[in-house]
N, C-alpha and C positions, 0 to 999 in steps of 0.2 A: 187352416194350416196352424198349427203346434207354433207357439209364441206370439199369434197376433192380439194385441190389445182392443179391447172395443171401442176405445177411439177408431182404429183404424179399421174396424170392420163399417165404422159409418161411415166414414170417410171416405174407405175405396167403396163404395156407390155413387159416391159424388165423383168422384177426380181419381185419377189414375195414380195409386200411391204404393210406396213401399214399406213393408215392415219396418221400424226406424224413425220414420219420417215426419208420422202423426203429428208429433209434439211440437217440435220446429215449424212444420207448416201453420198447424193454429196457432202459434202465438204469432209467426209472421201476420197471419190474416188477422187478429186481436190489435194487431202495432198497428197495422195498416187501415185498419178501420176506425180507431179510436183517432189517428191525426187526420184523418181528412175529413173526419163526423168534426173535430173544430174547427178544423180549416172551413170547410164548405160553412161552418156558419159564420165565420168571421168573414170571408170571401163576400157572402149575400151583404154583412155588414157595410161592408168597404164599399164595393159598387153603391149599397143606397145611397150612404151617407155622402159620397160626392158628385152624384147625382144632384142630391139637392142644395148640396153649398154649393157646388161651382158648377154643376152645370155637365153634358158631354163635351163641348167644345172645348172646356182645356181636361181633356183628356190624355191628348199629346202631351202635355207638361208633366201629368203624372209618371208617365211612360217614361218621360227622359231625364224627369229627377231621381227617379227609380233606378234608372240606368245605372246613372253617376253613382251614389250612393250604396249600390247593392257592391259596389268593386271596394269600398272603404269594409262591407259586410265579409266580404270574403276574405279580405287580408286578415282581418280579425280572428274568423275560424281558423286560419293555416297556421298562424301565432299559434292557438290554443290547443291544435294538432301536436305541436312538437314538445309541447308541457307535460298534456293529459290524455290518458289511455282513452280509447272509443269508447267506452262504455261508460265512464264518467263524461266523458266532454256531451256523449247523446244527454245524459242525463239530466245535466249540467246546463243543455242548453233548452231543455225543456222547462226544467225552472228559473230560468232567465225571462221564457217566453210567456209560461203564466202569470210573473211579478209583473211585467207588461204588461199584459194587457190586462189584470187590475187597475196598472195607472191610468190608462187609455180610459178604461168604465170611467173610472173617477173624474177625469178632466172632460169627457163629452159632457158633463150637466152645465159647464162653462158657457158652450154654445157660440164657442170660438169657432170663425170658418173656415180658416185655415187649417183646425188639426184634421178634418179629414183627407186633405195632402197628405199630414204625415203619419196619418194611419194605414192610408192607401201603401208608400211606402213600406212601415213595418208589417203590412199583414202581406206583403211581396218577399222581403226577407223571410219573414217566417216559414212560407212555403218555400221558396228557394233551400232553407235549412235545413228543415224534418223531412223532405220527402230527398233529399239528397242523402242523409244517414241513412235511412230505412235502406234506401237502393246499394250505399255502400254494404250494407249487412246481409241486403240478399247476394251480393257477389263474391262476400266471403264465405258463405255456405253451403252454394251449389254451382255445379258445373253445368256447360246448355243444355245437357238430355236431363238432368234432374232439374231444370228452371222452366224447359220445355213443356214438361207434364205438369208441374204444380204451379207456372205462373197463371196462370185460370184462376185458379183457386183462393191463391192468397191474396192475387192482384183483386177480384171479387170482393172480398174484406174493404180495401179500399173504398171500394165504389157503393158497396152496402154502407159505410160510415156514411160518404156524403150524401146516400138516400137521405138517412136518417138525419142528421147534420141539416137540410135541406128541410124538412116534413117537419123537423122543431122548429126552425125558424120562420116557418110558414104559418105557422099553428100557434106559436108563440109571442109574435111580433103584434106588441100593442097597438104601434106606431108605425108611421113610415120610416121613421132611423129608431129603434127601440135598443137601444147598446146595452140595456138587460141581458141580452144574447150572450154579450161575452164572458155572462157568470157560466152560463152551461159549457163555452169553450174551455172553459179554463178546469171544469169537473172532467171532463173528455181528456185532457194532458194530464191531468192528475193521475186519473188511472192507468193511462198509458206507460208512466215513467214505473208502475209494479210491474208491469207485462213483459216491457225491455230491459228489467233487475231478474226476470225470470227466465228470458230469452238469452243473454250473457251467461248467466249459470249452467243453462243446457249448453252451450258452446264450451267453455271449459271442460263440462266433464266429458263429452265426447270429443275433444281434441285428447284426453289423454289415451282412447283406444284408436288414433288414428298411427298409421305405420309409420316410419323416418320419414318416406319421403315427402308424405301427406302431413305430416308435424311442421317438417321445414318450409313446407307451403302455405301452413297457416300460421306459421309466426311469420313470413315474409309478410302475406297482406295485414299480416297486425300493425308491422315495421311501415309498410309502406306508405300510409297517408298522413305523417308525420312531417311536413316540405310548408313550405315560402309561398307565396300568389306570383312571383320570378318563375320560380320554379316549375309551376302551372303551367303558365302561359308557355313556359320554354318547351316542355314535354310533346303540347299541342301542337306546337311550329314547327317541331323537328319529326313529326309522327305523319305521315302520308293518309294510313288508316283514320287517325285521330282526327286530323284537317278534315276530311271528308265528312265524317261524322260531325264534328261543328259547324260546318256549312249545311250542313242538312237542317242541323235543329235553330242553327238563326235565321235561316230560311223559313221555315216553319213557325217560328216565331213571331214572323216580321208577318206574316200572311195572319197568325191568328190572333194581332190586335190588328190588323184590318178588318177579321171580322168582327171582334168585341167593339170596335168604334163602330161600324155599320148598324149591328144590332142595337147598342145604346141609342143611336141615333134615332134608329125607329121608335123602339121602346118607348123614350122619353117624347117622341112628339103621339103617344096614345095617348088617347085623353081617358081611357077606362081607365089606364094604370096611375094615376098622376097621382092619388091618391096612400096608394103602400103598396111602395116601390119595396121596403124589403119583406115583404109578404110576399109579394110578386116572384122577387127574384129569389126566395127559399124554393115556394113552390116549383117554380122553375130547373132550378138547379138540380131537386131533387126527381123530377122529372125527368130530364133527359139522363141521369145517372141510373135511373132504375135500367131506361135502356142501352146506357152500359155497362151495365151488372149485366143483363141479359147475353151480351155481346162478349163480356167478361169469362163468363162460368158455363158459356156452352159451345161458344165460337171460337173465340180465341186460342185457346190450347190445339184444337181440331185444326185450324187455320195453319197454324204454324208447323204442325208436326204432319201434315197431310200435303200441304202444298207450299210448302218451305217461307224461310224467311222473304226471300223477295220479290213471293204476290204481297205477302200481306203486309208488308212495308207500301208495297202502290194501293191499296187499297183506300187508305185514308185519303193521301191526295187527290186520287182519282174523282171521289162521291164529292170533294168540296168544288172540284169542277162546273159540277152538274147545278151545286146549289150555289157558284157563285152567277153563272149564267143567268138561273132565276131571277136572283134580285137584281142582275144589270136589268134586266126585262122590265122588271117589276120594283124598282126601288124604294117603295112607300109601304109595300105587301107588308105587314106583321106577319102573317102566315110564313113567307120566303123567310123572313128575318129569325123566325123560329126554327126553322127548318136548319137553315146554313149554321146557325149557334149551335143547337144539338146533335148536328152531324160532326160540328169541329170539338164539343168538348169531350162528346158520348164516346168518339173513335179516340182522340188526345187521351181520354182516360183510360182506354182500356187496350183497344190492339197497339195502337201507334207506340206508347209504351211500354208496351211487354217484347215488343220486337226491338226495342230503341234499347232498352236495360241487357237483352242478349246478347247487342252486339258489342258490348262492352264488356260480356266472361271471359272472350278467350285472350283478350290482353294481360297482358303478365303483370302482377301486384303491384311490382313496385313505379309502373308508370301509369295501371288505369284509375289508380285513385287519385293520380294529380288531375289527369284529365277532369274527372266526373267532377272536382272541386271547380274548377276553372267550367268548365261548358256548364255544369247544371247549377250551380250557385251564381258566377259571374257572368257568363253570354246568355244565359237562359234570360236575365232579365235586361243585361248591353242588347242585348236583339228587339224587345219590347221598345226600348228608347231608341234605337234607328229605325222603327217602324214608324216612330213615333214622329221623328223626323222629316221619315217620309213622306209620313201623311199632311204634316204641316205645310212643306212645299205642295203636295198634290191640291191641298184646301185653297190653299193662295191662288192657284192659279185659274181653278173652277172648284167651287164648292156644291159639295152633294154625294151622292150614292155611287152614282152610276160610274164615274170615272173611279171610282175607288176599286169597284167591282172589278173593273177592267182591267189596273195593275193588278190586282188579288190574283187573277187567270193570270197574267205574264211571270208572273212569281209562282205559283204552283207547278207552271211546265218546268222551271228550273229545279224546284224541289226534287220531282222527279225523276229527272236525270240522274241526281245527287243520290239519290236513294236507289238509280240501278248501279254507278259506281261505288257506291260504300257498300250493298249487299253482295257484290263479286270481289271486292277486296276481302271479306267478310271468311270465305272461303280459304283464302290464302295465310290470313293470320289465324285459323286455326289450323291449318298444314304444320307452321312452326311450332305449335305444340307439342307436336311428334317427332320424335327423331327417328333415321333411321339405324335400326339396332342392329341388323346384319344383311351381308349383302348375297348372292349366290356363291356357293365354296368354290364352283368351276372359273365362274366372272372373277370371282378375286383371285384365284390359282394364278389366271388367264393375264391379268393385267400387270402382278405383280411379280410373276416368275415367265422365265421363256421356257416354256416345257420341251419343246424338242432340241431347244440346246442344252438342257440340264441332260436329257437322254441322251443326247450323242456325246455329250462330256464323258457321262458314265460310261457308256458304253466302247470309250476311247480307254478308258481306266483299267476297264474289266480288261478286254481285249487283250491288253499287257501280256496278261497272262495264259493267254489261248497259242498266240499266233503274232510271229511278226508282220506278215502279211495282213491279218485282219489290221493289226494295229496301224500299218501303211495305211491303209485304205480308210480307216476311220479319219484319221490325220488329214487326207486330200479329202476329205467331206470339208473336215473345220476349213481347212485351207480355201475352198470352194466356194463356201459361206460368211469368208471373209469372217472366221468369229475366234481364229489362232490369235487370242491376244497375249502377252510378252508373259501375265500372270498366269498361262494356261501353259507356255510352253516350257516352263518352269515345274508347272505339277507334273504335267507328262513326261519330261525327259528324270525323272526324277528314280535314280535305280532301273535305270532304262537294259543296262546290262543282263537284266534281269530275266529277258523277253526269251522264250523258247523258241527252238528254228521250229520253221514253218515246213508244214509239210511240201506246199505250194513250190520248195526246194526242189524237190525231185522231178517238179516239170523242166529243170532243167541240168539236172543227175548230178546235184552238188548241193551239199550244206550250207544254209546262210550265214554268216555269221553271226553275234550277235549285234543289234544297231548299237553307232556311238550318238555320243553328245551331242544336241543338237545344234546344226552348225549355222552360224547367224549372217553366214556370207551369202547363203544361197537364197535366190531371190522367190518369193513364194507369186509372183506372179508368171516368173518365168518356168517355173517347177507347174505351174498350173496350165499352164498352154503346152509345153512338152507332153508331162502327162496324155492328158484330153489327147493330145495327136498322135501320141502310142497307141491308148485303147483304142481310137476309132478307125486306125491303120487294121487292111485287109488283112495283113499276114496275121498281124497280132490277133485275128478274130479266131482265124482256122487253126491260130495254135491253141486257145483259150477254146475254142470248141473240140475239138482232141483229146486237150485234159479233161475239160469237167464231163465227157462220155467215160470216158479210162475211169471217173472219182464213181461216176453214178453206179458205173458197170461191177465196183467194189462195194456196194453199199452194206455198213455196217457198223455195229459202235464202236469200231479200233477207230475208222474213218473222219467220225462227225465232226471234228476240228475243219478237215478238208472240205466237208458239203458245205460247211457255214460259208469256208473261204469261198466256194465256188458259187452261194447264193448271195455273198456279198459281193462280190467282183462283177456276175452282172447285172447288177446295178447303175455299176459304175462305168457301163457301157455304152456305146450307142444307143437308143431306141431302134435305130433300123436293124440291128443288131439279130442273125435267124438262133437267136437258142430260146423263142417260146417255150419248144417243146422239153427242152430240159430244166426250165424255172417252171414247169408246170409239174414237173416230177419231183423236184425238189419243195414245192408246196405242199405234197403231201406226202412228205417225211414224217417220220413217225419219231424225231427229234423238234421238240419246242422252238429248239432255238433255231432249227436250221431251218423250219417251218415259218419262224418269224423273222429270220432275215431275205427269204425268200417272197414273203409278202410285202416287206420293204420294196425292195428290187423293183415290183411286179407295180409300185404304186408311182416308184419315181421315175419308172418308163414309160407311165401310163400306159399299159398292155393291158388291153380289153379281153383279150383273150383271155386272161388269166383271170379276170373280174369273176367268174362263176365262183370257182374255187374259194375264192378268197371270202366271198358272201355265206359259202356255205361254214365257213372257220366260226361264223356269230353263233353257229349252235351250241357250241362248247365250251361251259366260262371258262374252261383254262386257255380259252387263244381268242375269245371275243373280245376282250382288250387289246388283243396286238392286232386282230381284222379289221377293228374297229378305227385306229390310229393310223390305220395303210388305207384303207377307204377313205376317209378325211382327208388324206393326201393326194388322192384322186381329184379332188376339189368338185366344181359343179356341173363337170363334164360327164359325170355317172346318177345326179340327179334322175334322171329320167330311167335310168335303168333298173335304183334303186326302190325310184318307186312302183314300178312292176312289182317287186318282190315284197312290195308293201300292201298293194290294194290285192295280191295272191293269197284266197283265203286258203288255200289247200298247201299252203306251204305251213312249215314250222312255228308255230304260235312265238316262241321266244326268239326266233329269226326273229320276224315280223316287228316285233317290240325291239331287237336290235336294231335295227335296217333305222328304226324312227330314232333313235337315239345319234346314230350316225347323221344321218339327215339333219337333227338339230346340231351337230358340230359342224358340216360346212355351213350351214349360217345364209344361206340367202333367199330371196327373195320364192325366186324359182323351187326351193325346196321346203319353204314353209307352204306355197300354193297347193304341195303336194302330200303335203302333211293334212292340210286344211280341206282338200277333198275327200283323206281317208276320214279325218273326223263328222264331215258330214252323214256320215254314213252310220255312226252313232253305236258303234258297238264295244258293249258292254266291255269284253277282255283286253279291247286294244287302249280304250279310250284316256285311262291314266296316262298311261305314255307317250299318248301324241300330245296329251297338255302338258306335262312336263317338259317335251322337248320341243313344242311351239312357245312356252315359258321362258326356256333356255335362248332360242332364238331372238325372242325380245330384248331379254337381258342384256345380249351382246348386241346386238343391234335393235335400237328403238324403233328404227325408220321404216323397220318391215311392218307390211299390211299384211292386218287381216279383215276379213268378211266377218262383220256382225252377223249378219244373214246366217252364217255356217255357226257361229258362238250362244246364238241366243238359244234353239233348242235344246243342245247340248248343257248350258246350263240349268236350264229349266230341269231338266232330267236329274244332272245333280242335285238340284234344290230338293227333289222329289227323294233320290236315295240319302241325304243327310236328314231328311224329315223319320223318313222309317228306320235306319240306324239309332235317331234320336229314340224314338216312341220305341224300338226293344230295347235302347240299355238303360231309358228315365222310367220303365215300366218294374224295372228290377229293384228291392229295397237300397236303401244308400250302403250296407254291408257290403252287400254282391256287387254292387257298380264297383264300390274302393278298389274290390280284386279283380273286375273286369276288364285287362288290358286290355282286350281285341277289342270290345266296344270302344274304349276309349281313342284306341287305333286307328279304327276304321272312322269315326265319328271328325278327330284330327287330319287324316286323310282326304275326308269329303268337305272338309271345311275347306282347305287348301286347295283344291280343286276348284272349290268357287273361288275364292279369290285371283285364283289363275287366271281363270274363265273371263273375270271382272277385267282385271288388268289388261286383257285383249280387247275391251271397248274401251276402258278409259285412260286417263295414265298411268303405265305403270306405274310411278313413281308415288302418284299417290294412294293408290290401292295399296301397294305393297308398308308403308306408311302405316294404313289403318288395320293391315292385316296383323303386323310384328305387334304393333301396342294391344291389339285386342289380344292378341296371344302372349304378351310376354312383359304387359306395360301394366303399370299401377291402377286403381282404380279410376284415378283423374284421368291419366293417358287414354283406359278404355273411352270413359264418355266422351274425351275430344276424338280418338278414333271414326264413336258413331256418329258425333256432330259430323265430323270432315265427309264421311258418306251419306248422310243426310242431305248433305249441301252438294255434293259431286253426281249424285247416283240422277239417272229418271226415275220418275215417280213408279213405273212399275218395275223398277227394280228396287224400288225402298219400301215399297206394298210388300215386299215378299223376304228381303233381307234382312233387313234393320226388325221384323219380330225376330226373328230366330236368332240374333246377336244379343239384343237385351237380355242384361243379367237378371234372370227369373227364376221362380221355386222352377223345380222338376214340373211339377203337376202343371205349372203355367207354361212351360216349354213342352210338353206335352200337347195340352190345347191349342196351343197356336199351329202345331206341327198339323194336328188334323185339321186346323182350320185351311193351312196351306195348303195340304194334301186333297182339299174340297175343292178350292179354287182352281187347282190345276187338274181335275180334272180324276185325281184319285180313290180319295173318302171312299 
């Protein structure tokens, strides 16, 4: 592809990467390799050297002076947060940590036994620190589908350093404590601090091609980890998400110095090892890190984007299950002791925290940088010291293995828990990423206006000028529906003078006059029971049947004043009422209007009779709007009739697609059932319109069900036509697509369709969420869009979705389309 550099043609062989990307990812994996290639050798340090001054037994002391001491650490960085930009204070606190542990080399030829106390401590800040920046810098850079794909890769860096880190201190170490080591740590930070002076500069210059809103989002998280250790702590109390996530990882903590005391324990009573302990523990280290690298760079990205965040969140605790079991068995085993240490730091390094760093992206700037200060710098090592605690008590009471093992299991079921609540919360604070941008135009019409009192207002208005008669009888509608309010009766008497005599006069061979003023004595409840007992009075029928034979038998356009009156009025009838046969005549008047007040009539009688007629009015767009609106009035008493006319392939194709449109305006349960058998049926011409108006019935009502059973083929089918829309208009040069509306059309069309389709198994709410942002949201919006279906979908429907939504060249959208089109069955 045209612009890719050969960095990234080597790199996409390794990892799944995008044009762009190259540069930012290797120097992440560059950052990330070079601190924990010194960490991992000052780490092998620490453990020897107090191994042999003091022993494992006060190992707990370490743990819990660490505690105390790491919270004086943190308040320190939150001060130097609000002084100094991120990119000096990383720098800043790298050369702090080099001039360190210079002093450290220097004061171990003393051979004081106390300073491995408190080197134990600062090489616990240390990492507390650098691996807390690093994490903050990959959350300013990528969102969870791009941290998704490349956390493999650059997390790998990492774990390649502490190979290495690991393999020199093994191969180097003269001695059992040889603190020579810490010249090579301090070569490893040295270079490090050029890589994050070149990693800062690549941030700057691609914040200046980022759009407004993606500007204002990265000076937000620039702004935002500038706060107090108050402040912290406070963020974390008040944050439900946040709490969860801190009990998870003190949780976690507290289990994995039970297992670094167990292991030490063994360790140190080998008599092979007694001899170079940190040759031992280089080798070692760089051991079980090879295996996860391994776990890193081939597993981990596949893990997470294949079978989501919350298998592979239980993955780690699960396997420590297995190997805490072992050593309660067997608590002397060095075999078990290796095993359980390598399964807790190989997973700790590599999945546990690529999954632990994710669910820290979709939290908003200016509260997840408080957090990550407070959990990963302050409770990461407070968890360490009430492990530590714990274990003191557990030691006092019976000293050894086996009972240790046994809380170790009581505490990992908990963790687990913790980590299926935090991975379903997970879910929902990326939903709040998303806004929703617009709702349905019929739903918000629907909820926000009263359409048929806006129409019969107007229609009270128009009327004026027709007929006083009509204009009567629109009046005892409002009057009826209780909706004459003091402001309405004020528009409409307004030039009331105005009003032409009614023809409806000469049913009784005399001019009306014109109406006066409306008069506010007379009572509209008492004027509504009078009425009603006139129309429904026997005389009053035969004389109203009389006239409108006399109106029909004149039929013509001097008249059509008078058919309107005559198809308004019965309406306003009885239902037992015998003039079917003349509202069946006046239904197919060859006047619009008399046509449409006659299908009124025929709706608010509910006269089945007349149902045919009015069905066949959806053929013709100039009255399928008013058949359509009289049908609806019907309500779900012609459900059943109208689906006849629905599952009738030998009727009128745009009926047909009428009838479903009607269908989704009464709205119930009963006539989405019968929408949802015509779609079973899977045909091509009808099939948009029974999802848009099985759509539509959602919308207005959530609570109706539908059958997945009936949804899943039919979208399958879609997936299969937005795949070969795709593959002819990505097959076209990018010229001829620009000009291609209809592709772009149909391609927008079939998208929409799936997401329909989608919203009928899950919530609408949140589909429709990832559908507006994928179509209409910024570049950030899109990736939490795919996160949020990532996390909601089943696996095969994110086997099949989530390729075709990723932002990819043409050629790559291409490929995946045939890859789909293989699977289902196409190719």
């Amino acid at each position: 592809m045209a612009g890719e550099s050969r960095l990234h043609k080597i790199l996409s062989r390794l990892v799944e990467i995008k044009p762009g990307e190259e540069k930012i990812a290797t120097l992440l994996f560059f950052y990330f390799f070079l601190i924990t290639a010194s960490y991992t050798i000052i780490k092998s340090l620490r453990v020897a050297s107090f191994l042999d001054s003091l022993g494992a037994n006060n190992l707990p002391l370490a743990y819990l002076l660490t505690a105390i001491l790491i919270g004086f650490a943190v308040a320190l960085h939150s001060k130097l947060q609000i002084k100094t930009p991120r990119h000096h204070l990383i720098i800043l606190s790298l050369l702090l940590f080099i001039l360190t542990a210079f002093l450290f080399w220097f004061l171990f030829s003393f051979g004081w036994t106390w300073l491995s106390l408190a080197y134990w401590v600062w090489a616990n800040i240390f990492l507390a620190v650098i691996i807390t920046q690093f994490w903050i810098v990959v959350n300013d850079v990528f969102n969870p589908r791009e941290a998704k794909r490349l956390i493999g890769f650059f997390g790998s860096g990492g774990i390649l350093g502490g190979i290495l880190g690991g393999e020199l201190t093994g191969l180097l170490a003269r001695s059992n404590v040889d603190t020579n080591l810490l010249l090579v740590a301090c070569g490893f930070l040295i270079i490090c601090i050029l890589v994050v002076h070149f990693l800062f500069i690549w941030q700057k210059k691609n914040q200046k091609s980022f759009g407004p809103d993606q500007r204002e989002l990265q000076e937000q998280k620039e702004a935002s980890p500038r706060v107090g250790f108050r402040d912290c702590l406070e963020t974390v109390r008040g944050n439900h998400y946040l709490k969860l996530i801190a009990a998870g990882v003190a949780l976690s903590l507290v289990v994995s110095t039970f297992i670094d005391w167990q292991f030490s324990s063994v360790v140190q009573n080998a008599s092979a090892l007694e001899n170079n302990l940190t040759s031992f523990f280089g080798h070692f280290n760089a051991g079980l890190l090879i295996l996860a690298f391994f776990l890193q760079i081939f597993l981990t990205s596949r893990l997470i984007q294949n079978y989501g965040i919350r298998f592979s969140f239980l993955i780690y605790p699960l396997i420590l299950i297995g190997c805490s079991l072992g050593i309660a068995i067997l608590p002397a085993s060095i075999y078990f002791a290796l095993i359980l240490k390598g399964s807790d730091k190989s997973l700790s390094y590599s999945l546990n925290q690529s999954v632990r760093e994710i669910l820290y992206i979709p939290v908003s700037p200016e509260i997840k940088y408080k957090a990550k200060i407070f959990i990963d710098m302050f409770l990461n090592r407070f968890a360490k010291g009430l492990g530590a605690v714990i274990l003191i008590v557990i030691l006092s009471i019976h000293p050894g293995i086996r009972l240790v093992s046994l809380v170790t299991l009581c505490l990992i079921v908990g963790w687990i828990i913790l980590n299926l609540k935090v991975t379903r919360e997970y879910s929902s604070v990326v939903k709040q990423k998303l806004r929703i941008k617009w709702e349905r135009a019929d739903k918000k019409v629907a909820e926000q206006v009263d359409l048929d009192y806006t129409k019969l207002v107007f229609d009270t208005l128009e009327s004026k000028n027709r007929s006083s008669a009509l204009y009567a009888m629109y009046l005892f509608d409002l009057i009826k529906q209780e909706k004459l309010t003091p402001e309405l009766k004020k528009l409409i008497s307004y030039k009331l003078d105005e009003i032409r005599v009614s023809p409806l006069g000469t049913l009784f061979e005399e001019e009306v006059a014109p109406g006066p003023e409306w008069d506010e004595t007379i009572s509209e409840e008492v004027l509504k029971k009078d009425v009603t007992e006139i129309m429904s009075s026997e005389a009053y029928q035969e004389v109203m049947k009389a006239y409108i034979q006399k109106v029909l038998s004149e039929i013509g356009q001097d008249n059509e004043t008078a058919r309107m009156e005559v198809a308004k009025v019965i309406g306003c009838m009885n239902p037992k009422s015998e003039l079917g046969e003349e509202l069946a005549r006046l239904l197919e008047d060859k006047s619009p209007e008399v046509s449409r007040l006659a299908m009124e009539s025929a709706a608010r009688l509910g006269w089945k009779e007349c149902l045919p007629a009015v069905v066949q009015k959806l053929q013709k767009p100039s009255s399928r709007e008013d058949a359509s609106l009289s049908l609806e009035k019907y309500g779900s008493k012609i459900v059943g009739t109208l689906s006849d006319y629905l599952g009738d392939e030998e009727e009128d194709l745009e009926l047909r697609r009428a009838v479903a449109s009607v269908l989704s305006r009464i709205a119930s349960q009963e006539a989405a059932d019968f929408l949802m058998l015509e779609l079973k049926k899977n045909q091509a011409e009808l099939n948009e319109e029974l999802i848009e108006a099985l759509d539509r019935i959602r919308s207005l009502k959530p609570e109706v069900q539908l059958a997945e059973t009936v949804v899943r083929p039919v979208l399958l089918e879609e997936v299969k036509k937005y795949c070969w829309h795709s593959l002819d208009y990505y097959s076209k040069t990018a010229r001829v697509r620009d000009k291609n509306r209809v592709g772009e059309k149909e391609l927008s069309s079939s998208l929409a369709n799936i997401f329909k389709l989608l919203s009928f198994i899950y919530s609408r709410d949140d589909i429709n969420r990832a559908y507006q942002n994928m179509r209409a949201g910024t570049k950030e919006a899109q990736a939490y869009a795919l996160e949020l279906l990532d996390n909601i979908l089943k696996k095969q429907d994110k086997d099949l979705l989530l390729l075709l939504l990723e932002d990819l060249s043409p050629e790559e959208k291409s490929r995946r389309c045939q890859d789909i089109l293989r699977t289902l069955g196409e190719g």
